[in-house]
ROFIMAR-377974 format. One record per atom (N, C-alpha, C, O): x, y, z; residue in three letters. Coordinates in steps of 0.05 Angstrom, whole numbers, padded with zeros to 5 digits, always signed. Last residue first. Example, Ala and Ser with C-alpha at 12.3 -4.5 7.8 and 13.67 -1.06 7.14 Angstrom:
REM ROFIMAR-377974
+00257-00045+00142Ser+00273-00021+00143Ser+00258+00001+00157Ser+00268+00023+00161Ser+00264-00114+00156Ala+00246-00090+00156Ala+00264-00066+00156Ala+00285-00066+00169Ala
REM end
This chain:
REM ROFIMAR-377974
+00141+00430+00236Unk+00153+00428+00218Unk+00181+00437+00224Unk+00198+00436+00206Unk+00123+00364+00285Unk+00130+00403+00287Unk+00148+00402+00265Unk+00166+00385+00263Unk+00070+00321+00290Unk+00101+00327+00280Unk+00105+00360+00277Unk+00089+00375+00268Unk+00021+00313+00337Unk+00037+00324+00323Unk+00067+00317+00312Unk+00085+00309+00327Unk+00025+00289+00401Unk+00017+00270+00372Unk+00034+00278+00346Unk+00051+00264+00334Unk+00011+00328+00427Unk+00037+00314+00427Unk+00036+00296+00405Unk+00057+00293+00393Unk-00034+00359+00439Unk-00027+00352+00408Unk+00001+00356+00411Unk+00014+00375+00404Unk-00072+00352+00473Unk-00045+00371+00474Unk-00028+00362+00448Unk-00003+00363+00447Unk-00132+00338+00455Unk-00112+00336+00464Unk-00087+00359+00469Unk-00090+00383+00466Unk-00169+00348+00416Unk-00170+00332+00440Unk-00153+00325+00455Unk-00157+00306+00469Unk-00174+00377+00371Unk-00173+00391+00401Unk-00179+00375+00429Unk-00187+00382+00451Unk-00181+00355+00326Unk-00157+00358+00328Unk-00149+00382+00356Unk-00130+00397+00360Unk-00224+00329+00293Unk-00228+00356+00310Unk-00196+00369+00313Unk-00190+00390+00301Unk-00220+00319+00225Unk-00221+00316+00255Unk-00216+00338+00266Unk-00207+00359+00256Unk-00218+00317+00168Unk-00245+00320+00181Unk-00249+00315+00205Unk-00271+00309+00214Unk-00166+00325+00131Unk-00172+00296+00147Unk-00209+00300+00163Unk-00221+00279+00166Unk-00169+00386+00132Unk-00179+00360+00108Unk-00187+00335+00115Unk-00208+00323+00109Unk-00165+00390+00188Unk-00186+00408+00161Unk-00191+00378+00147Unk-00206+00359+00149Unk-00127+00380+00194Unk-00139+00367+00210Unk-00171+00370+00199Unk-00192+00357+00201Unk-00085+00410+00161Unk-00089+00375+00159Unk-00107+00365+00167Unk-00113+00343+00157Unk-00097+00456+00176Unk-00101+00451+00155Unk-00106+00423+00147Unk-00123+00414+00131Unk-00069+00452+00227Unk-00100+00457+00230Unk-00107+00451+00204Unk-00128+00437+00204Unk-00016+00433+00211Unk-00031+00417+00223Unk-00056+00420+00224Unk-00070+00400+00222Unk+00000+00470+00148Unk-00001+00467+00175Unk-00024+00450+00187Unk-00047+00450+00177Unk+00033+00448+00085Unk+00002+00448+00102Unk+00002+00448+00131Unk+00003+00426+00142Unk+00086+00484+00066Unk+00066+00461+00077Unk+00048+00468+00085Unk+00042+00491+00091Unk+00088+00530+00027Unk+00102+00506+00027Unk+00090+00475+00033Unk+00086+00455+00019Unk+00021+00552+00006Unk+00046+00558+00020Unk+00057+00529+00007Unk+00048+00513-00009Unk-00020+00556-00020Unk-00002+00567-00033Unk+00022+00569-00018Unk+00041+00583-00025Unk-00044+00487-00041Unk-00041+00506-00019Unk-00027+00526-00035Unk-00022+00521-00059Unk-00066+00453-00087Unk-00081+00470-00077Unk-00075+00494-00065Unk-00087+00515-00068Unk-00030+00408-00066Unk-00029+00419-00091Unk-00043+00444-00090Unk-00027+00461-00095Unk-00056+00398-00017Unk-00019+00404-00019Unk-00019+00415-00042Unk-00006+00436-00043Unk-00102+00378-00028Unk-00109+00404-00018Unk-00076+00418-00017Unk-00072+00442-00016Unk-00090+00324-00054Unk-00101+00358-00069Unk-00100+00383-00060Unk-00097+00404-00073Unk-00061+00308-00017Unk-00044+00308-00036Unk-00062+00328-00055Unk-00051+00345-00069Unk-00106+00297+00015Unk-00080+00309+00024Unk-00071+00320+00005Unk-00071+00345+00006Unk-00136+00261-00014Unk-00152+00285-00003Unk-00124+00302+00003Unk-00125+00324-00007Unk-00106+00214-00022Unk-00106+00233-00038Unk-00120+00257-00028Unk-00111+00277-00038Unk-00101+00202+00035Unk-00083+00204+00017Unk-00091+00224+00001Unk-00088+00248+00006Unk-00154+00187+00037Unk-00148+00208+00054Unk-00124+00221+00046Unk-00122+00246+00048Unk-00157+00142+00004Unk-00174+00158-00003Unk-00160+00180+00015Unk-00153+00197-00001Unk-00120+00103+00029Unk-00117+00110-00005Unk-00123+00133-00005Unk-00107+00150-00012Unk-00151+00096+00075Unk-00116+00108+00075Unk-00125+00119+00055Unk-00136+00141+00056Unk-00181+00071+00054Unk-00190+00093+00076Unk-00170+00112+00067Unk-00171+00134+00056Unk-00165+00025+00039Unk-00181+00031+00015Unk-00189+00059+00029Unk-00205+00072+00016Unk-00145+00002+00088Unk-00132+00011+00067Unk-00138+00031+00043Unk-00124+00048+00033Unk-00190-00019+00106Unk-00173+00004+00125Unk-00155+00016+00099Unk-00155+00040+00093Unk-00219-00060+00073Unk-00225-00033+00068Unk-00209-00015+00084Unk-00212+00009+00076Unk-00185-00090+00027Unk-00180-00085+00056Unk-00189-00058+00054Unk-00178-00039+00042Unk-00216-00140-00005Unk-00204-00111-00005Unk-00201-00111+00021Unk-00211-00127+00037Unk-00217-00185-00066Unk-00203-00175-00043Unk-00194-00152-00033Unk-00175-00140-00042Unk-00225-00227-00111Unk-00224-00198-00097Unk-00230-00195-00066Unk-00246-00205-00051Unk-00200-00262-00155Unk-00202-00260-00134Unk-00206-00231-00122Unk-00189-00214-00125Unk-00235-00307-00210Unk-00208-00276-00199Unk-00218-00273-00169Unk-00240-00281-00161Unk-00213-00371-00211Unk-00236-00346-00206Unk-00215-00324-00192Unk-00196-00322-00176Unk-00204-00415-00261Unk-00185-00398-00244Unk-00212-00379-00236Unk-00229-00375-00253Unk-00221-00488-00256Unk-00219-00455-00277Unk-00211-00440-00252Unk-00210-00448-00228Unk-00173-00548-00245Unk-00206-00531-00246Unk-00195-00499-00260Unk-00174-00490-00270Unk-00172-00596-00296Unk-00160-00572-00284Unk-00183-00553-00277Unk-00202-00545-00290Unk
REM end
């Protein structure tokens, strides 16, 4: 019987997500309002967030 080798395996796009995730989820803890407005998101996330007409957006 052969031996078992652990397997690893990462998907680093994922391992991105995870991380940006939580960057969110501090600065939400952090805020003193309700939500985080989009400039705020764009803050944390580390993008410009002026390339456009920011149809992209969700409107709270």
């Amino acid at each position: 019987m052969a031996g078992h080798r652990p397997m690893t395996v990462q998907d680093h796009v994922a391992l991105v997500e995870i991380d940006l995730t939580g960057e969110l989820m501090i600065a939400a803890a952090a805020a003193s309002e309700d939500r985080l407005s989009p400039d705020r998101i764009d803050e944390v996330l580390e993008v410009d967030g002026a390339d456009g007409d920011g149809a992209d957006r969700v409107q709270p």
